[in-house]
TORNU-589040 format. One record per residue (C-alpha): residue in one letter; x, y, z. Coordinates in Angstrom, 1 decimal. Layout:
<recs>
(rec 'A',(X,Y,Z));
...
</recs>
This chain:
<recs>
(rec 'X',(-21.5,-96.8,57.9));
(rec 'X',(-24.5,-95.5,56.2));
(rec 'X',(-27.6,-96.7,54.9));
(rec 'X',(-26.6,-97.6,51.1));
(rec 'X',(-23.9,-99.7,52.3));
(rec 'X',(-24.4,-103.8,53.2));
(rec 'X',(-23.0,-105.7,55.0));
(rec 'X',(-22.1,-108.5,52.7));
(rec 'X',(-19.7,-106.5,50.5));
(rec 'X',(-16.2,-107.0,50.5));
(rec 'X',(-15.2,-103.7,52.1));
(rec 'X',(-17.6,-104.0,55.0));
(rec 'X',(-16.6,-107.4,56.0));
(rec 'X',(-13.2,-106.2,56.2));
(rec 'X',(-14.8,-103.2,58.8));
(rec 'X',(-16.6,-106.1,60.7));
(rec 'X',(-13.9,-108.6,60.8));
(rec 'X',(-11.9,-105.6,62.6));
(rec 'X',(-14.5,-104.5,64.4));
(rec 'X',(-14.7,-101.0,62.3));
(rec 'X',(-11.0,-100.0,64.0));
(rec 'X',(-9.2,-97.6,61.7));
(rec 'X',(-5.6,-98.4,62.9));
(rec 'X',(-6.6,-102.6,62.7));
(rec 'X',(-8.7,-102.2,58.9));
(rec 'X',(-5.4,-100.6,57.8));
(rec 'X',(-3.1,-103.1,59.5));
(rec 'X',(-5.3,-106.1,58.4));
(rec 'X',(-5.2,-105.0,54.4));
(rec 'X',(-1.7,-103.6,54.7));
(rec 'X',(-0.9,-107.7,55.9));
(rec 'X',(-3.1,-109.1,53.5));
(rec 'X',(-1.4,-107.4,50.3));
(rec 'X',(1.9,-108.0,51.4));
(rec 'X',(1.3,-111.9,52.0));
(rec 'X',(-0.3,-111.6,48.3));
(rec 'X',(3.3,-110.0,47.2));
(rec 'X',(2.3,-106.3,47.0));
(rec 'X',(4.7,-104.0,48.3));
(rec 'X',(3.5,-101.6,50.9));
(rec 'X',(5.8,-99.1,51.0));
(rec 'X',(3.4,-96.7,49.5));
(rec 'X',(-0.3,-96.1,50.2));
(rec 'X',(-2.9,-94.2,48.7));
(rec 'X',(-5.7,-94.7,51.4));
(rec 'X',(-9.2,-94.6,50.4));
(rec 'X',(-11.5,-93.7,53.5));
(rec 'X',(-15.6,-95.1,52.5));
(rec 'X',(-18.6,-93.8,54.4));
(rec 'X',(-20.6,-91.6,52.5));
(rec 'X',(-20.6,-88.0,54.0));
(rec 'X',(-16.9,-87.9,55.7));
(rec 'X',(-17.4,-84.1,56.3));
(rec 'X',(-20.0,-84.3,59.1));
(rec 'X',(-18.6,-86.8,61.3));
(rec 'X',(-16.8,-84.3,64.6));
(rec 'X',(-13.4,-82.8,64.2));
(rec 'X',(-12.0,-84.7,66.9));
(rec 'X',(-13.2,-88.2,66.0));
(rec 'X',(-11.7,-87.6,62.1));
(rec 'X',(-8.3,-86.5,63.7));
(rec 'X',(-8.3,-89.9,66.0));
(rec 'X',(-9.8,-92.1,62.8));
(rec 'X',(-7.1,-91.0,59.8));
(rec 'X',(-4.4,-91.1,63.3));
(rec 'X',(-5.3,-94.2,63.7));
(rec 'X',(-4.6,-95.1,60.3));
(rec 'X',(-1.3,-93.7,60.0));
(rec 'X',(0.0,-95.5,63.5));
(rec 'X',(-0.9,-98.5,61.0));
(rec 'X',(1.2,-98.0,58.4));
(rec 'X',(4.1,-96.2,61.2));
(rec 'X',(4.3,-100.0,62.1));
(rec 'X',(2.5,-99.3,65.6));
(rec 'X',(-0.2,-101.3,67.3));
(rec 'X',(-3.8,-100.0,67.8));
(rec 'X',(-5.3,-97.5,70.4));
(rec 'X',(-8.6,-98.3,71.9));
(rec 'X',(-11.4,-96.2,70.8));
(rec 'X',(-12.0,-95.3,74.3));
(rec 'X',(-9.3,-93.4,75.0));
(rec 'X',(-9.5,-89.8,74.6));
(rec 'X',(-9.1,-88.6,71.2));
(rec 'X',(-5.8,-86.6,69.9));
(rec 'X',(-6.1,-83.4,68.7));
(rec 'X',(-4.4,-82.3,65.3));
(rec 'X',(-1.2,-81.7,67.3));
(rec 'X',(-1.0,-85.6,67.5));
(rec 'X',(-1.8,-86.4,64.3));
(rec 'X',(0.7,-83.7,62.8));
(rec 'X',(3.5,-86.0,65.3));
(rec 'X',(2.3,-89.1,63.5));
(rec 'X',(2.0,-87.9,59.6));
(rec 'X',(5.8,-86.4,60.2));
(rec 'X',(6.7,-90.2,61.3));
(rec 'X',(5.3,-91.3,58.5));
(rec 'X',(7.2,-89.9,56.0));
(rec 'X',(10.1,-92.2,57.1));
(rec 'X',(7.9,-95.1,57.9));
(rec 'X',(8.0,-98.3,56.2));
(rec 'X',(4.8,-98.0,54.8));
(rec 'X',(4.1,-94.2,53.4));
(rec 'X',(0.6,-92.8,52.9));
(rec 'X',(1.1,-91.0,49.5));
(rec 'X',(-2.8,-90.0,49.5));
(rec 'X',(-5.2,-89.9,51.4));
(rec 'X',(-9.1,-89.8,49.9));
(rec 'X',(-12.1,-89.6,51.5));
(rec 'X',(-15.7,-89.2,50.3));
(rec 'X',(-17.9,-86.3,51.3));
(rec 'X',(-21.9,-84.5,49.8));
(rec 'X',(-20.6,-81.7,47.7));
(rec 'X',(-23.0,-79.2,50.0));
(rec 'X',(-20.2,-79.7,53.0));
(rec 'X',(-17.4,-78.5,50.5));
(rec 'X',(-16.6,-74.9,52.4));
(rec 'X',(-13.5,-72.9,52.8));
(rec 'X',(-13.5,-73.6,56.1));
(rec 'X',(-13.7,-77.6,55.4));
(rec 'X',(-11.3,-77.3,52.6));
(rec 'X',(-8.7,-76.3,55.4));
(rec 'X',(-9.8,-79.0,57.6));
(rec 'X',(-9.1,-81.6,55.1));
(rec 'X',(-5.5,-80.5,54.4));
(rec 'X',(-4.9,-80.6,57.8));
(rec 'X',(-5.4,-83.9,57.9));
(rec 'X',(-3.5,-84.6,54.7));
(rec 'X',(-6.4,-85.0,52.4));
(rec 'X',(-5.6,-84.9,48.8));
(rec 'X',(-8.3,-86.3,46.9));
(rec 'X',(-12.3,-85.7,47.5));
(rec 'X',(-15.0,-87.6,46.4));
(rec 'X',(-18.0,-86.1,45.5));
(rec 'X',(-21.7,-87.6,45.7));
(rec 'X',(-22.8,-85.5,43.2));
(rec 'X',(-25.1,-88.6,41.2));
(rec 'X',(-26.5,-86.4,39.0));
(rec 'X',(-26.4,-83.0,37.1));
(rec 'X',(-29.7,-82.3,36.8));
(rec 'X',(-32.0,-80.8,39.7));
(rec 'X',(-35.7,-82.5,39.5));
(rec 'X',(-33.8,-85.6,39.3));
(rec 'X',(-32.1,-84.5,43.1));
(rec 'X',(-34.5,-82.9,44.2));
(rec 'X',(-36.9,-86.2,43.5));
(rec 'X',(-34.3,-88.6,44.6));
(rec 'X',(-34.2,-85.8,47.6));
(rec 'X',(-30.4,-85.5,47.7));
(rec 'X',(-30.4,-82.1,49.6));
(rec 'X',(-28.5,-80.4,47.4));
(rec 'X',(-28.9,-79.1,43.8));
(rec 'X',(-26.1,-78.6,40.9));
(rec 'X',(-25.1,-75.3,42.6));
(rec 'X',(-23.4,-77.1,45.2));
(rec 'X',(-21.6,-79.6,42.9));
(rec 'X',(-20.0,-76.6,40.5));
(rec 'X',(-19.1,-74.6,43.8));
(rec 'X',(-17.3,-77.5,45.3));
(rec 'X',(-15.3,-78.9,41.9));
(rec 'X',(-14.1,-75.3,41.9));
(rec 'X',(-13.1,-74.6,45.3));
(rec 'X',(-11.5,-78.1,45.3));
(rec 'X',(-9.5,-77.9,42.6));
(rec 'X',(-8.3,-74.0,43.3));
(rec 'X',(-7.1,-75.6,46.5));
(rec 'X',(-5.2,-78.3,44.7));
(rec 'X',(-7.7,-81.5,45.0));
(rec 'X',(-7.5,-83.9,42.5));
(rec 'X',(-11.4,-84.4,42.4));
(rec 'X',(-14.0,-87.9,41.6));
(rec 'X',(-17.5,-87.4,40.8));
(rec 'X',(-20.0,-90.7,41.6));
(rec 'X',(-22.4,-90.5,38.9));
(rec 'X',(-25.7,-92.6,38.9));
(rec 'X',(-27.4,-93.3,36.2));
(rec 'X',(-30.7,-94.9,36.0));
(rec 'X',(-31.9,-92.4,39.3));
(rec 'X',(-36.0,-92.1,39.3));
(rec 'X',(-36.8,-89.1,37.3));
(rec 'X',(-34.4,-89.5,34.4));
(rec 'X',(-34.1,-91.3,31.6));
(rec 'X',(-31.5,-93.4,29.2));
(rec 'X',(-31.3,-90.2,26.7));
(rec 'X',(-30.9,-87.6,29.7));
(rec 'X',(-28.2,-90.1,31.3));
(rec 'X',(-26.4,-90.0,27.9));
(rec 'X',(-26.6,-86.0,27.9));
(rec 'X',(-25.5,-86.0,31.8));
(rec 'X',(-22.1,-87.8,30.9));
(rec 'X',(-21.5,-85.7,27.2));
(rec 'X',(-22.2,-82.4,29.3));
(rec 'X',(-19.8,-83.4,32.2));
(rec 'X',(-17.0,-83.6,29.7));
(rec 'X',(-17.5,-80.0,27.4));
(rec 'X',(-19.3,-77.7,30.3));
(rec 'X',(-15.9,-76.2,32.2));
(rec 'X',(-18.3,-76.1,35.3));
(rec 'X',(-17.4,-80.2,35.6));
(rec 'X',(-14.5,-81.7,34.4));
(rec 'X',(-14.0,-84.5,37.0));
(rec 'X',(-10.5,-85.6,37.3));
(rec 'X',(-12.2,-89.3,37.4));
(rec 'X',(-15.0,-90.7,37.8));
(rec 'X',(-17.0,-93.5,39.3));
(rec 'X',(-20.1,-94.9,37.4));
(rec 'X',(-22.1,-96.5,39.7));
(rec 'X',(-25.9,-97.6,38.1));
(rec 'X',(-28.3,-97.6,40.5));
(rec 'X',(-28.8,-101.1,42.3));
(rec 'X',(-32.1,-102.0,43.3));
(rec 'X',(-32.0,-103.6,46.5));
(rec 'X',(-34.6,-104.1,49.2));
(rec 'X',(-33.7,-102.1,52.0));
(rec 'X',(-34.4,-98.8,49.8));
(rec 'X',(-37.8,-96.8,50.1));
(rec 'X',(-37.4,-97.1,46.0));
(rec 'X',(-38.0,-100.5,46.3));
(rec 'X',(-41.8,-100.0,47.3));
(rec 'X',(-42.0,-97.5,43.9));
(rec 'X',(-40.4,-100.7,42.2));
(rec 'X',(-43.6,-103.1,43.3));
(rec 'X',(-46.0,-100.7,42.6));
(rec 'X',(-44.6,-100.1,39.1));
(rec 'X',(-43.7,-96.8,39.5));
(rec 'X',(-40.0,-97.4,38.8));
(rec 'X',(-38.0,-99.8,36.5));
(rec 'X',(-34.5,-100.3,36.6));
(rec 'X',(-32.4,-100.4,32.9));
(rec 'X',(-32.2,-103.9,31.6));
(rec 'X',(-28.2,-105.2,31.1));
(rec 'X',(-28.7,-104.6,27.5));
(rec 'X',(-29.8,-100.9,28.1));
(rec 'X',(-27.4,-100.5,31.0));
(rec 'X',(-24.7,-102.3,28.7));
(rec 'X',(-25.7,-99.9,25.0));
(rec 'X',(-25.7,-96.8,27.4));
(rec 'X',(-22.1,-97.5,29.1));
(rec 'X',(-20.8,-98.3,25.6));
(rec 'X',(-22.0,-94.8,24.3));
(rec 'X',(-20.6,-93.5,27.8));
(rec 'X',(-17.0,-94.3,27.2));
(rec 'X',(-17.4,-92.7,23.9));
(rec 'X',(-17.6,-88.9,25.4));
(rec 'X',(-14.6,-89.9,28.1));
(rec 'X',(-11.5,-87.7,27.9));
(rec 'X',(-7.8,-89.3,27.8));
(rec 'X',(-7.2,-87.0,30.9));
(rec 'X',(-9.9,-88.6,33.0));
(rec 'X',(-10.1,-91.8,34.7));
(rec 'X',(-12.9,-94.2,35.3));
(rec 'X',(-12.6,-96.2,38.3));
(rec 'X',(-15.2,-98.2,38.7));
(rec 'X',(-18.9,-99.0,36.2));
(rec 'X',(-20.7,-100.6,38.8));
(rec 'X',(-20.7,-101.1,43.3));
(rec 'X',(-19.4,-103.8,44.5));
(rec 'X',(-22.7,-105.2,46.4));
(rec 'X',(-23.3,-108.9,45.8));
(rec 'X',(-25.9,-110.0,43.2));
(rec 'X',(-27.8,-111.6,45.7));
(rec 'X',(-29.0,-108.5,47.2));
(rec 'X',(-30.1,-106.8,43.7));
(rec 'X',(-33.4,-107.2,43.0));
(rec 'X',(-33.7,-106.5,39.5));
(rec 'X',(-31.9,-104.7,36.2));
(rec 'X',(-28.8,-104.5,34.6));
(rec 'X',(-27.0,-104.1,37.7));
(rec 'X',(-26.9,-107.1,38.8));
(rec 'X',(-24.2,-108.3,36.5));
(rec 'X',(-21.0,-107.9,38.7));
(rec 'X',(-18.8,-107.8,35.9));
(rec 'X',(-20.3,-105.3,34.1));
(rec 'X',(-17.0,-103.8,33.1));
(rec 'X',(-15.9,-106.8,31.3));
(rec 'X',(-19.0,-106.7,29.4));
(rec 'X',(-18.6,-103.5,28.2));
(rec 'X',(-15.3,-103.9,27.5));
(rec 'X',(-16.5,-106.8,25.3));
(rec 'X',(-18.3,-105.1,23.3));
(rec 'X',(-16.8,-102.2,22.3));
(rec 'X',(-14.2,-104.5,21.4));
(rec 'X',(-16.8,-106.0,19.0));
(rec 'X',(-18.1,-102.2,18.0));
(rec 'X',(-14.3,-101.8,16.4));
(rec 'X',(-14.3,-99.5,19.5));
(rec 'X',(-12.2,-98.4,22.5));
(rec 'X',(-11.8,-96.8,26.0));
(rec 'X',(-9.3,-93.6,26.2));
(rec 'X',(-9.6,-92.8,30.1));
(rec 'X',(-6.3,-93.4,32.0));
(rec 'X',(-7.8,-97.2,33.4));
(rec 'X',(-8.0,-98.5,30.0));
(rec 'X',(-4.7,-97.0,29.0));
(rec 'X',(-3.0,-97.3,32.1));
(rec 'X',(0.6,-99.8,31.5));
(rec 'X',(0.8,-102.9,34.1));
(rec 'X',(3.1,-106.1,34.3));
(rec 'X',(3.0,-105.6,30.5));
(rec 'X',(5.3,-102.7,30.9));
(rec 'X',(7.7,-102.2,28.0));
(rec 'X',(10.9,-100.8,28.4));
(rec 'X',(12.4,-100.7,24.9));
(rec 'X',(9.3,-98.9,23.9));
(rec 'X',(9.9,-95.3,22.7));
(rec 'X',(7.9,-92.9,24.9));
(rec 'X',(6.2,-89.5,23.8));
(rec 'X',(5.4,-86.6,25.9));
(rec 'X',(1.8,-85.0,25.3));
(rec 'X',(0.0,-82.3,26.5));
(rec 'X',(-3.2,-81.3,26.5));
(rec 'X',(-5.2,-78.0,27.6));
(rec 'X',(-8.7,-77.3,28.9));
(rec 'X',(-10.4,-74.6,30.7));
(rec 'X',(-12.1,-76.2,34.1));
(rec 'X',(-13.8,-73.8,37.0));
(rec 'X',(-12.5,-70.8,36.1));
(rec 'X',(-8.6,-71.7,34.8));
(rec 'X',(-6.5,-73.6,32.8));
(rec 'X',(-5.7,-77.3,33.5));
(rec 'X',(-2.7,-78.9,31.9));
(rec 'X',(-2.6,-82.5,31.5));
(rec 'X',(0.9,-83.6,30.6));
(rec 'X',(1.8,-87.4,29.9));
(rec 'X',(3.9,-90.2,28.9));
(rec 'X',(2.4,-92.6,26.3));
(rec 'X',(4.0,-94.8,23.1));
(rec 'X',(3.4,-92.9,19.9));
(rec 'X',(-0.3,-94.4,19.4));
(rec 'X',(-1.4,-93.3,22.7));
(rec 'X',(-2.5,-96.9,23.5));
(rec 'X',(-0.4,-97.2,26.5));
(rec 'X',(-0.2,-94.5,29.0));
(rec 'X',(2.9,-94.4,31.1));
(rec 'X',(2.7,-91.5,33.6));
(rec 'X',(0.8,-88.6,33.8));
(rec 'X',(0.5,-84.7,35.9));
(rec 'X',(-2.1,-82.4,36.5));
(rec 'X',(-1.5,-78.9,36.5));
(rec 'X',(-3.4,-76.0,36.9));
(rec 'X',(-2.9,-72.6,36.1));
(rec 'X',(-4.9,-70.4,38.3));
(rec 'X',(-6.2,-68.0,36.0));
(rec 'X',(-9.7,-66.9,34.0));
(rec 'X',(-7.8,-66.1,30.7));
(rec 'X',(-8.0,-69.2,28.9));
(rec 'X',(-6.0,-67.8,25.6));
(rec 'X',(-3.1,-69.5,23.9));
(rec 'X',(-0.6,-71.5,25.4));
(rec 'X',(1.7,-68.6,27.3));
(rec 'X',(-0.5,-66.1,27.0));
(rec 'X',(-1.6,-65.8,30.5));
(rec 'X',(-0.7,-64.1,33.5));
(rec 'X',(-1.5,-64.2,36.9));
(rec 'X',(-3.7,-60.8,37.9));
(rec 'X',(-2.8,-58.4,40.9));
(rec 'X',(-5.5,-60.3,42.2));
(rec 'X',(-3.9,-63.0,42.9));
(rec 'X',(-6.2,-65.7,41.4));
(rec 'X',(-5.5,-69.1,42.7));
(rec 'X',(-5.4,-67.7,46.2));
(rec 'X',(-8.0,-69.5,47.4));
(rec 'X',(-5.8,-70.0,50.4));
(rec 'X',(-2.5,-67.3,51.3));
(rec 'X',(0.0,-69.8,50.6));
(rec 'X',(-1.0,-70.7,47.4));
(rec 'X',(-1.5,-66.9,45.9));
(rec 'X',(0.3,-66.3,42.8));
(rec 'X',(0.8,-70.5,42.5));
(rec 'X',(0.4,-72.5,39.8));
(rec 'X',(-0.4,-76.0,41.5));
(rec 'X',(0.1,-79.4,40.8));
(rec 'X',(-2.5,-81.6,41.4));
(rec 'X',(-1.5,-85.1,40.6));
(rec 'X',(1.9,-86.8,39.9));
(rec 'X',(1.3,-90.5,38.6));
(rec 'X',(3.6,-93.3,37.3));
(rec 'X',(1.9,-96.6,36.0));
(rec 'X',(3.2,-99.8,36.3));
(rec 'X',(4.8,-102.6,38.2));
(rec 'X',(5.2,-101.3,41.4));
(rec 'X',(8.3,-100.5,42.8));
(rec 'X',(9.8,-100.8,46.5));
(rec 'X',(11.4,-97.1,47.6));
(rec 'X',(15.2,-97.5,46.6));
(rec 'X',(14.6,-99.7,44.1));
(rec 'X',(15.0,-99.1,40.5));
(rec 'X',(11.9,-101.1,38.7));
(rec 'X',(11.2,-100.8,34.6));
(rec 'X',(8.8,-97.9,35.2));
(rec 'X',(8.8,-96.4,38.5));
(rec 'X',(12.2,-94.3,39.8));
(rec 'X',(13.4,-94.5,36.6));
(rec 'X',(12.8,-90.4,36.1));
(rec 'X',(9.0,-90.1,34.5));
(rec 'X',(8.0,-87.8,36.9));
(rec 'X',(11.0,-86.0,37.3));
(rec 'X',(10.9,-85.2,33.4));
(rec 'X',(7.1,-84.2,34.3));
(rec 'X',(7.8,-81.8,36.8));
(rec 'X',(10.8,-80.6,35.2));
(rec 'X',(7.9,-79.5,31.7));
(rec 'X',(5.4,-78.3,34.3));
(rec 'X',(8.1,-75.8,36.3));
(rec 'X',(8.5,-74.8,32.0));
(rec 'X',(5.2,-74.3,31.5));
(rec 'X',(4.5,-72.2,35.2));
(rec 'X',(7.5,-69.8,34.2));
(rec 'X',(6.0,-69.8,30.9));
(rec 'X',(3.0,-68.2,32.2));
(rec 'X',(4.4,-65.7,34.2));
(rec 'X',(4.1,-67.7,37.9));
(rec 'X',(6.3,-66.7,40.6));
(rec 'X',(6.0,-70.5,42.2));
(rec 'X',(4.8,-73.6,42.1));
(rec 'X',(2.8,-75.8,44.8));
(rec 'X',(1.9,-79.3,45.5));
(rec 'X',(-0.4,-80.7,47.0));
(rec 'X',(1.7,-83.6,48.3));
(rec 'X',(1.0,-86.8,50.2));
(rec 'X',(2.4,-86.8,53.5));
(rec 'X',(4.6,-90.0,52.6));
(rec 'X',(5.7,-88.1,49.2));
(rec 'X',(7.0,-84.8,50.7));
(rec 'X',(10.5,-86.3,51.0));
(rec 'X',(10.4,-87.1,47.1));
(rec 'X',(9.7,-83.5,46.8));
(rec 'X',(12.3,-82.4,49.1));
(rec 'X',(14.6,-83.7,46.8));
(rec 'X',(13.4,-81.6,43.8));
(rec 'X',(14.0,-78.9,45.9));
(rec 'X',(10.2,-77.9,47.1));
(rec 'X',(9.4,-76.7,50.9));
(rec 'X',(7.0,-77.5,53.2));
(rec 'X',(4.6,-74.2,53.3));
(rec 'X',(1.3,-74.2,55.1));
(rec 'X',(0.3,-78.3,54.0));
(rec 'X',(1.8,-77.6,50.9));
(rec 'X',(5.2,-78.6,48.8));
(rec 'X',(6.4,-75.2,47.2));
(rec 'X',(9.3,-74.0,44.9));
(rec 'X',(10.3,-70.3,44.1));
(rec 'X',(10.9,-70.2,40.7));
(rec 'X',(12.2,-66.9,40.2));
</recs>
């Protein structure tokens, strides 16, 4: 657990009450939600910690292990035991995708200066498919005052390499950090959304909280440092949302660490989302990211659907965003990243994979177009079941475009950067297990 984590908040006390177990936190919430009348047939599992990448090979193989014996249905291992190597784990993820409760994704949260080739295979190995990035800010005196140890450098190299390898990819963005200000914050968000360098596939907002335990607390007393007031905070996340692409989601406005422990600013309003929300509403204004759009229990299923599509260049290729919305694009009903390996960011068709082989980032995935995210919104669904918006065929319908649009382009294949628990949905669609990753020939 590091540092900027207490122990009063919600996810912590889960850690405690397990005594920080993998295979007993996962067991515990997978209990919890079901008794709440979630379905847990499929997981996407967020692992919290700060800097996931520099914990020891072995230890991550035994920890995300752990968590799949969870949701294969088995009981815990004692940490004392000697760790499992990657063998083990690979016997335990093929389990899993006939368990009752299938890990779909897998995220984990790492410094974007740890983001290597060599990690990148590490991470697939164990069946990560989404990365977190600390990168908090995109401007260098405000890291290298807030001493971050890494500069912007790092953050463009490792959104890149990421995405090249198929990661669907979260920036955490803080704004209020010593050294900047509310018009550079502003700038910071409207630059992340038109510089290709960037282009997070979500993001979470998270202002800084000013809470004892930090060293900033002492610049705080001596009036070196004041945090944004809520109606500063509140004015800037309204003007925030504005620069916010339909393709990108935000997840979260603000950490989930108890008002008691916040000593001052805007942040200590826990539902700062709500706020915000409030008052765009009253600006005549609204939210386009995917969480404001997103369908729910409100699900419609006489409403005529639409499929969109949107292009934008992103380190170094072309990322295609197809969805499923109503005709307003109010109500967002399923959505898939693709990404066309490729510098040439001309018209739609126009580009062709180089003797090069650009996309191969890693062997199997040379000459690939790759998809990086298949979503459906909505109520969930138990597998087998046919619900109003999930197995009724959205994604199918997606995939089918997105094979169109690789041919299209001149790719021989197509890959996927599946969740263990989804390769069987794959299978069906006629992709094969290659080196981590779901592929299909398309010739």
């Amino acid at each position: 657990m590091p540092k900027s984590y207490l122990e009063k908040e919600p996810a912590v006390q889960r850690a405690i009450l397990n005594q920080y177990h993998p295979c007993k936190q996962v067991k515990t919430r997978l209990e919890s939600l079901a008794a709440t009348g979630h379905p847990t047939d499929k997981i996407e599992l967020r692992i919290i910690g700060a800097t996931w990448s520099c914990y020891p090979k072995r230890y991550q193989a035994w920890f995300i292990g752990q968590c799949f014996r969870a949701a294969n249905g088995l009981d815990p291992v004692s940490a004392n035991l000697p760790r499992p190597s990657l063998d083990t784990l690979l016997t335990a993820q093929k389990r899993n995708e006939q368990a009752k409760s299938r890990i779909i994704g897998i995220t984990i949260e790492t410094r974007p200066d740890y983001i290597t080739l060599d990690e990148i295979k590490q991470l697939r190995k164990l069946g990560i498919t989404r990365v977190e990035l600390g990168a908090q800010s995109i401007y260098d005196d405000v890291l290298k005052l807030n001493k971050r140890g890494h500069g912007i450098k790092q953050t463009i190299q490792a959104t890149g390499l990421l995405k090249d390898a198929g990661f669907k990819v979260s920036y955490q963005i803080m704004p209020n950090l010593p050294g900047s200000t509310l018009k550079k914050d502003k700038e910071m968000f409207k630059e992340l959304f038109s510089n290709p360098a960037f282009m997070p596939d979500a993001l979470k907002i998270y202002p800084l909280a000013l809470v004892k335990q930090a060293p900033l607390y002492k610049w705080y007393k001596q009036g070196k440092y004041r945090p944004y007031s809520q109606k500063q905070l509140t004015k800037l996340l309204v003007e925030i949302k504005k620069y916010i692409p339909r393709w990108c989601r935000v997840e979260r406005i603000i950490r989930d660490i108890p008002s008691t422990n916040i000593m001052a600013g805007g942040a200590k309003k826990t539902n700062l989302r709500e706020i915000v929300q409030k008052q765009m509403a009253a600006d005549g204004q609204k939210c386009q990211c995917i969480r404001c759009r997103e369908v729910g229990a409100d699900y419609n299923t006489k409403e005529k659907l639409y499929l969109f599509r949107e292009d934008y260049p992103a380190s170094g290729a072309r990322e295609v965003f197809l969805s499923f919305e109503n005709k307003t694009r109010t109500r967002l009903y399923a959505i898939l990243r693709l990404r066309l390996p490729r510098p040439d960011l001309g018209s739609r068709g126009s580009s062709r994979p180089d003797s090069r082989g650009r996309g191969g980032l890693l062997a199997v995935l040379k000459n690939a177009a790759l998809i990086r995210e298949l979503h459906t919104y909505g109520p969930a669904t138990p597998l087998g079941q046919k619900g109003p918006s999930q197995h009724r065929g959205l994604g199918k319908k997606l995939i089918q475009e997105a094979e169109r649009i690789t041919r299209q382009t001149g790719f021989p294949k197509i890959a996927v950067i599946s969740g263990i628990g989804a390769k069987p949905y794959y299978r069906k669609l006629n992709y094969r297990l290659k080196d981590t990753y779901m592929l299909k020939n398309l010739q």
